[in-house]
MARVEXKE-156672 format. One record per residue (C-alpha): x, y, z. Coordinates in steps of 0.02 Angstrom, whole numbers, plus 50000, padded with zeros to 5 digits. Layout:
N
XYZ ...
This chain:
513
610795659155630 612785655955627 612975669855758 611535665355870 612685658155990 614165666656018 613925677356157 612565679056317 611095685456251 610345701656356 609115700856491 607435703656402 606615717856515 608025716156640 607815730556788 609055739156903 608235737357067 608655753257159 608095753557345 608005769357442 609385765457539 610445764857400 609705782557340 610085791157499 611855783057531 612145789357362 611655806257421 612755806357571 614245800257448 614175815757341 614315824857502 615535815457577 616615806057484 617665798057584 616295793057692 615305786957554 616565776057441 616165760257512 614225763657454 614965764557296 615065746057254 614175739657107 612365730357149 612195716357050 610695719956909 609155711856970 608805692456864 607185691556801 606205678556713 606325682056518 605735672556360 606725673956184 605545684356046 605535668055957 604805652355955 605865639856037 606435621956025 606835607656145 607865615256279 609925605956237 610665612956415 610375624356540 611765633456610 611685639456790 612755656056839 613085654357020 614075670957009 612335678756953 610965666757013 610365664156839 609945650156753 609675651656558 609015635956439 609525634156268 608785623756098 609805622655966 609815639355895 610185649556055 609445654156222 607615651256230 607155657256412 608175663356591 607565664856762 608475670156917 608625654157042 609565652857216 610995639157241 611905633757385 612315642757539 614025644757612 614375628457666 613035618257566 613755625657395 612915618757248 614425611657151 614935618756981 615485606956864 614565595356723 613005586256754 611385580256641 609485575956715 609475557356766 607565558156848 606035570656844 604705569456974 603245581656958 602815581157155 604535576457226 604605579657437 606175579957514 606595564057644 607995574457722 607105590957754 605525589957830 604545584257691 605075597957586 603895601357438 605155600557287 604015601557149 604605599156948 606175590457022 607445588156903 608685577556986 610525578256919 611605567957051 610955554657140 611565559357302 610495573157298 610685588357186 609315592757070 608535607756999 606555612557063 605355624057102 605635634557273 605835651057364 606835663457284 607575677857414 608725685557279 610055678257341 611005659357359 610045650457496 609845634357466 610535617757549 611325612757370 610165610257255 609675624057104 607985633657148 607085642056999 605245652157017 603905639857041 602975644056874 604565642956774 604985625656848 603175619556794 603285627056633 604885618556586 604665601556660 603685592556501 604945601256381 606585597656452 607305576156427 608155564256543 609955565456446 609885583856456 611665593856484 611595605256652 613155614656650 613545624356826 614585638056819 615535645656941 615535662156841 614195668056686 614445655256530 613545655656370 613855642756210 614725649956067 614775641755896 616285633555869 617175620355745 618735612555758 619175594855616 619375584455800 617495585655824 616415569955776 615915571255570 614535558955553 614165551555375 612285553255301 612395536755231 612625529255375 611405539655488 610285535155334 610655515955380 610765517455531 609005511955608 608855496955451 610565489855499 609915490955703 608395480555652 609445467855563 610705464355708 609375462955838 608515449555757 610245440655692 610425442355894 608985435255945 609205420755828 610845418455899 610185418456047 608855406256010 610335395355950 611425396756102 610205391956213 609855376956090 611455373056087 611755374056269 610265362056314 610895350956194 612665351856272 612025348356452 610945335256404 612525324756314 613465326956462 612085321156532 611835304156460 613725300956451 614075305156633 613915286356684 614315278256509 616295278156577 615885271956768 614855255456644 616485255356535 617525253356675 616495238856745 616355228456603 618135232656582 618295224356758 617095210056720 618065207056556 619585205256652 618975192756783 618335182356645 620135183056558 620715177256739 619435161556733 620115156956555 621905157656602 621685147756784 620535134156670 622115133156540 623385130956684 622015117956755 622005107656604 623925109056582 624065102256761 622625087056758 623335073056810 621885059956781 620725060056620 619135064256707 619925079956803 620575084156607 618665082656553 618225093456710 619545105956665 618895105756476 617185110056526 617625124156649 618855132856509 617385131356381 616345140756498 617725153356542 618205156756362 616395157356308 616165172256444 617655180556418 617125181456231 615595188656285 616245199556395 617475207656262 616295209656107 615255218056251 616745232256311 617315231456139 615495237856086 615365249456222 616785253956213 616515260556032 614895268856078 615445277156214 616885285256109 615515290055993 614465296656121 615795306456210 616505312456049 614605320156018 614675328156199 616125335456145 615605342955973 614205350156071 615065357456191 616245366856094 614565368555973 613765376756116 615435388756166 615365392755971 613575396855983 613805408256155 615125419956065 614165424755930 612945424756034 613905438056137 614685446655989 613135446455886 611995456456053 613655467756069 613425472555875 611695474455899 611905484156077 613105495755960 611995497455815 610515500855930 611465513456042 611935521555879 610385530455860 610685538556025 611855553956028 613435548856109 614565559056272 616225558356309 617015563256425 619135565456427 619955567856580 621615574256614 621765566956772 621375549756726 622345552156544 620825541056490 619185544556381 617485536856413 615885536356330 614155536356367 612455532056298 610805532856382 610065514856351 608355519956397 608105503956499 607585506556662 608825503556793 608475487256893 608175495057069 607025506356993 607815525656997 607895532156838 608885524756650 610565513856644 611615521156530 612965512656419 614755512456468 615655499556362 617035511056287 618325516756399 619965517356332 621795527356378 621895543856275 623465553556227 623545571556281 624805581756252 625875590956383 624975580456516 625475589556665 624865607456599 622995612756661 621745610856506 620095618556589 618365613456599 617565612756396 615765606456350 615725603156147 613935600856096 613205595655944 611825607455930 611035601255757 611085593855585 612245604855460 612855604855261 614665595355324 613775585855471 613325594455625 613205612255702 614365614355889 614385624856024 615805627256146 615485631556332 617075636456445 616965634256643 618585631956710 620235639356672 621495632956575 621715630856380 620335640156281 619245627456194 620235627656015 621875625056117 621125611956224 620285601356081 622105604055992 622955593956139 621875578056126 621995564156011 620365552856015 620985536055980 620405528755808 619345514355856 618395524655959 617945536855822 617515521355686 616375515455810 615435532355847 615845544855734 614885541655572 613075540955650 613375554855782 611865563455823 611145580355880 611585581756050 613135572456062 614565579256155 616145579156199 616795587156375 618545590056412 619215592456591 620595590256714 619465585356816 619275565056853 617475558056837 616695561357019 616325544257122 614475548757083 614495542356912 614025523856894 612895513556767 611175525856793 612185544156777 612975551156607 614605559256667 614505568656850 616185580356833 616395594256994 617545607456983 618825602457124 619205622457147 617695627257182 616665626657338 615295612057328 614645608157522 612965605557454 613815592157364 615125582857464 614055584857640 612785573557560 612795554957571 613595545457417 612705535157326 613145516657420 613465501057315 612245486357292 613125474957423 612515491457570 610825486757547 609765492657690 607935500557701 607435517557664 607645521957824 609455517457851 610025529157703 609185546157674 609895556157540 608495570157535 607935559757387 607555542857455 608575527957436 609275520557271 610425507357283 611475499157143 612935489257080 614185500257004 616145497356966 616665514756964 618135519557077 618415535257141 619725541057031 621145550157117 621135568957122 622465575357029 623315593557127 622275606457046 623095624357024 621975634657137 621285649757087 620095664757160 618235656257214 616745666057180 616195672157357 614615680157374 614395697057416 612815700657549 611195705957469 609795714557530 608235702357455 607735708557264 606135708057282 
């Protein structure tokens, strides 16, 4: 088993095709040399669909070879089936780079091309791309998208999960094992605790939240009821004040009597005035003191209610964490960006109703070393359970570093690892590139990473996917997919200059078969 993955298995019952045109220029070039050296050129071998002599697993990835029209699926311990496929045309070029299935539709048909039957749909950008069932001419012919044989594309749909790594190569790529100590080491004891202490948050959560939202009705209904206890404060504060007035002008009225019955007069009118001026305090001194009470209450349960709301909020993020824990966890480093995110499939459906939201809470700066030197394209991939905690594969796209000298650059900041490292699961990963996040990753994708020196028409001649606040009707947006619109905060990040190296260009084909 420990070698199972280190190189590209061999094409079970793979075929030369040799046509007779090939037979007789080969003829003419042992006659004539000269005249036959350009006949000479090496034929690629003809793909065919092959099975590994074993029984297999879940398929982990699939990696697509646009360089030999392949596309091979692997479970954890190696490559469980290949077929040939066709990609992109010149010009619609189906983008290599780092993707995972966000949707599968059985009996997908294309809204951009005629109605297109594109049956076991797999979709892996929302603007478009996806792997499916279609015509195979032996050659790249596509308008983006990954074809495979109609029968394999059925016979892998029910095996293959949303989540699932699709890597796209612009050459062949295989997984090899590989371990380096900057790879995630989960702890069994707390994979072991791991679904307990999830139950436990979520319903210290939801009795926070039951006590929030207490708390918050109690809040707005004291502020509430004291809302006009100040406006009747201030007018018996007023009234209070008048009858002061009335007991002052009756004193200066008695002071300034000049016979004895305007005295008496003047007696009886300050009797009156002091006895409603002593009314009139004990009543503002009593509300006065209630409505201190009262507001002082309003207060308590206010801040009471802004107590409640953060552990309300801290308690659903613990329980978010604990739950997303028994997920496997992606991230994704970019070089470009100097920053590392990470990603977890939520399973919740996504509010406009295409395919899962994923989590994206962690995103944080991350220290590479010798920033300005090309690291390459690297999937890491927790393939399964092991003795010292899990089993990973490296896969290599892009040049740059190899994977050991790549993973040696980075250093994953420590509060990301406490948070993710000890319950790390089978099919984690962790992808290094120089490559920033494309704009197509947003709150329904895991990461959507296209090799910037590559060719990828199929990809960037498609419609993005538009923001919530471009709403319009199916029919204003057509995407070859139908229309999916969402709220998203992901900028385009900016493309950082990319050393340029030799594409893969395609060399004409006569049709295999």
């Amino acid at each position: 088993m420990a070698n199972r993955l280190t190189t590209a298995q061999p094409n079970v019952g793979m075929r030369h095709w040799i046509s007779p045109v090939v037979v007789l220029a080969t003829v003419i070039a042992v006659a004539a040399p000269a005249a036959g050296a350009a006949a000479k050129q090496a034929r690629p071998a003809r793909v065919v669909e092959a099975t590994a002599p074993r029984e297999a697993g879940e398929p982990m990835m699939a990696i697509v070879s646009i360089k030999s029209q392949q596309v091979t699926f692997y479970d954890a311990d190696g490559w469980i089936t290949r077929a040939p496929v066709s990609t992109g045309v010149s010009g619609r070029e189906t983008p290599a780079g780092v993707f995972a299935v966000l949707e599968k539709n059985k009996d997908h048909r294309s809204n951009m091309y005629d109605d297109a039957a594109m049956p076991n749909m797999q979709r892996i950008t929302w603007n478009g791309v996806a792997l499916h069932g279609g015509p195979l001419p032996g050659y790249a012919a596509s308008h983006g998208c990954v074809r495979m044989p109609y029968g394999f594309a059925d016979r892998l749909f029910d095996k293959t999960r949303i989540g699932m790594r699709v890597i796209i190569s612009p050459n062949d790529a295989a997984p090899v094992e590989f371990s380096h100590p900057a790879l995630l080491t989960p702890k069994a004891e707390a994979i072991a605790a791991a679904p307990s202490r999830a139950e436990t948050l979520a319903r210290e959560a939801a009795e926070a939240a039951a006590v929030a939202d207490a708390a918050k009705k109690l809040a707005a209904t004291s502020a509430r009821e004291t809302k006009p206890l100040s406006g009747a404060l201030r007018k018996l504060q007023s009234a209070k004040a008048r009858a002061d007035a009335e007991l002052a002008s009756a004193d200066k009225a008695i002071a300034n009597a000049k016979t004895d019955e305007a005295k008496v007069r003047a007696e009886e009118l300050r009797q009156k005035a002091a006895a409603r001026a002593a009314e009139l305090g004990a009543q503002f001194e009593t509300a006065k003191a209630d409505t201190a009470s009262k507001l002082d209450a309003a207060a308590a349960a206010k801040d009471a209610a802004k107590a409640a709301e953060t552990k309300k909020v801290d308690t659903a993020r613990a329980a978010s964490d604990a739950k997303l824990a028994l997920e496997p966890v992606s991230i994704y480093i970019s070089r470009a960006t100097q920053k590392l995110y990470v990603r977890r499939n939520t399973h919740k459906p996504a509010p406009d109703g295409g395919g899962e939201v994923f989590d994206s809470s962690i995103e944080v700066p991350v220290t590479i070393r010798d920033p300005g030197k090309p690291i390459g394209t690297h999937v890491f991939t927790a393939m399964a359970r092991s003795d010292t905690g899990l089993r990973w594969s490296a896969v290599t796209i892009d040049e740059g570093d190899d994977a050991k000298a790549a993973l040696d650059r980075i250093t994953i900041p420590q509060e990301v690892l406490d948070r993710i490292a000890a319950t790390a699961l089978p099919r984690s990963s962790i992808v290094i590139s120089d490559e920033p996040l494309s704009s197509e990753t947003n709150y329904r994708t895991e990461f959507v990473v296209v090799l910037n020196n590559q060719p990828q028409g199929g990809f960037i001649t498609r419609k993005p996917t538009p923001p919530a606040d471009l709403m319009a009707s199916s029919d204003d947006f057509d995407d070859g997919f139908g229309s999916f619109f969402q709220r998203w905060n992901a900028e385009p990040a900016p493309v950082q200059a990319r050393r340029r190296v030799p594409t893969y260009q395609r060399q004409p084909q006569i049709g295999w078969w």
